[in-house]
Residue, then its C-alpha position, 0 to 999 in steps of 0.5 A: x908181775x912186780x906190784x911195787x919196790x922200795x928203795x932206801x935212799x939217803x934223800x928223799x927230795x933229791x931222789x923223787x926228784x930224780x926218779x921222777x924226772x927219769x921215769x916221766x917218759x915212761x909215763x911215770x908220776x909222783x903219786x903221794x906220801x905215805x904216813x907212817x903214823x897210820x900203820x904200824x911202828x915197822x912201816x916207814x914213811x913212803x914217797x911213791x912214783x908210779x906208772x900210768x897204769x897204777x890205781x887206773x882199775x884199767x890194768x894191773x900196775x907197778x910203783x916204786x916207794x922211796x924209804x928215808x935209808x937208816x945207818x947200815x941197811x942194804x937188800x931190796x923190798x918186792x912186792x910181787x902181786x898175787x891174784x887171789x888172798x889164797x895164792x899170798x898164802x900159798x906162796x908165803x907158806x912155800x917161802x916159810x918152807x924154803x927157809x925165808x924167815x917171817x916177817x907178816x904172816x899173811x892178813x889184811x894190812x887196811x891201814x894201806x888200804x881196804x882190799x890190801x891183802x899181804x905176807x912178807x917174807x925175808x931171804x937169807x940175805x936180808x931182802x924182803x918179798x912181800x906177796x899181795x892181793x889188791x882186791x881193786x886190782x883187774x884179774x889178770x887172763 
């Protein structure tokens, strides 16, 4: 399952706007920002839009967060959801041996949240996936 997409855009206001108008049948919501000054320096500010499921504790759900684009930067950032810290290590440690480079070696990334457990991994191309295990997250049967 897809736990969350960043997607660089040139303006955010005009794009939130956007996603959120074109999402909100779907049951989509302007979440909240993310202040990069919590995290570290290679976070960016985020601006999150989100189903209705997301943050419920009823179900696993999915959000999309907006990114200011800087000069020059394409490719795609996924986060897939992983049902346990050990299965973020396990597929970290299997795209590290595919030939993904490192970009977070897998460990607690608080600064997101308590429970907010991850890896990151770039593509030949420049895409990035990131592995996560959110501990409020349902178990999924």
């Amino acid at each position: 399952m897809i736990d969350h997409v960043y997607i660089s855009v040139n303006n955010i206001e005009k794009s939130l706007a956007f996603y959120a108008e074109a999402l909100k049948q779907l049951g989509w919501k302007v979440f909240g920002n993310y202040d990069s000054r919590s995290g570290p320096e290679d976070v960016p500010d985020l601006y999150g839009i989100v189903d209705d499921a997301y943050g419920s504790g009823k179900a696993v759900g999915s959000s999309i967060w907006l990114r200011q684009r800087k000069p020059g930067e394409t490719g795609l950032y996924l986060g897939i959801v992983c049902s346990s810290n050990e299965l973020v290590d396990a597929a970290y440690a299997a795209a590290i041996k595919a030939g993904g480079t490192d970009e977070g070696k897998p460990a607690d990334r608080t600064y997101f949240a308590p429970g907010y457990y991850a890896a990151n991994v770039a593509d030949f191309d420049g895409n990035r996936l990131e592995f996560v295990h959110k501990a409020w997250n349902p178990k999924r049967t």
